[in-house]
N, C-alpha and C positions, 0 to 999 in steps of 0.2 A: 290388883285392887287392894288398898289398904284398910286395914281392918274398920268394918263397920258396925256401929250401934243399932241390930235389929228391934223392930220396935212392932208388936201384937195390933194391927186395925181392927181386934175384934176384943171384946169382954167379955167374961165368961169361961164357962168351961168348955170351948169349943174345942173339938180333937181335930180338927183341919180350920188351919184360917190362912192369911195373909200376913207380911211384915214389911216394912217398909224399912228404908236406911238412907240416912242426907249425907250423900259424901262429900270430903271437901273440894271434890273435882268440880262441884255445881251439875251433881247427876244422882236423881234417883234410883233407888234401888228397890224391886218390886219382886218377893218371894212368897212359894205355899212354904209353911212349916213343914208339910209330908215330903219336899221335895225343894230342899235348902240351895241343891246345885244348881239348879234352873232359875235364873234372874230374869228377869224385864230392866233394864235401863231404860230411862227418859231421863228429860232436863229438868231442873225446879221450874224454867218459865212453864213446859206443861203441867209440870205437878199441880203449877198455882192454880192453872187455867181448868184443869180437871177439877180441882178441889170446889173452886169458885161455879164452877155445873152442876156440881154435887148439892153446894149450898142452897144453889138457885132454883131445885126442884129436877133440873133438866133431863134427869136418869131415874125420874122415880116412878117411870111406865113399866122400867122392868122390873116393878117388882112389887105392881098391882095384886093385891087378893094374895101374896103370900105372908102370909103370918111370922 
C-alpha cells in the first residue's frame, strides 16, 4: 500500500474518530485513529455512492434522539 494522506471525518476534540484516505489505486481507505492497522477498503464508486446517502438523509434513523 503506498503511502496515504489520512484525513479526520470528525472536528473537534474527539479521542476516537475515523480517517479516511483516497489512493491512487481508485480505493478507499477506511480507519479508527485507536486502531490505525485495521483498514476497511472500498472503491470511490461506493465512497460516492455512500457519501451521496449520507447527503440524502438516508442513515439519519440511526441516529435519532442522539445528541
Amino acid at each position: 500500500m503506498a503511502e496515504l494522506n489520512w484525513i479526520p471525518v470528525t472536528e473537534g476534540d474527539e479521542t476516537e474518530y475515523l480517517e479516511v484516505a483516497f489512493g491512487d489505486d481508485g480505493h478507499v481507505y477506511i480507519r479508527e485513529n485507536t486502531a490505525p492497522d485495521k483498514v476497511v477498503i472500498t472503491t470511490n464508486e461506493n465512497w460516492d455512492a455512500f457519501a451521496l446517502g449520507v447527503k440524502a438523509g438516508e442513515f439519519d434513523h440511526f441516529v435519532e434522539g442522539v445528541d
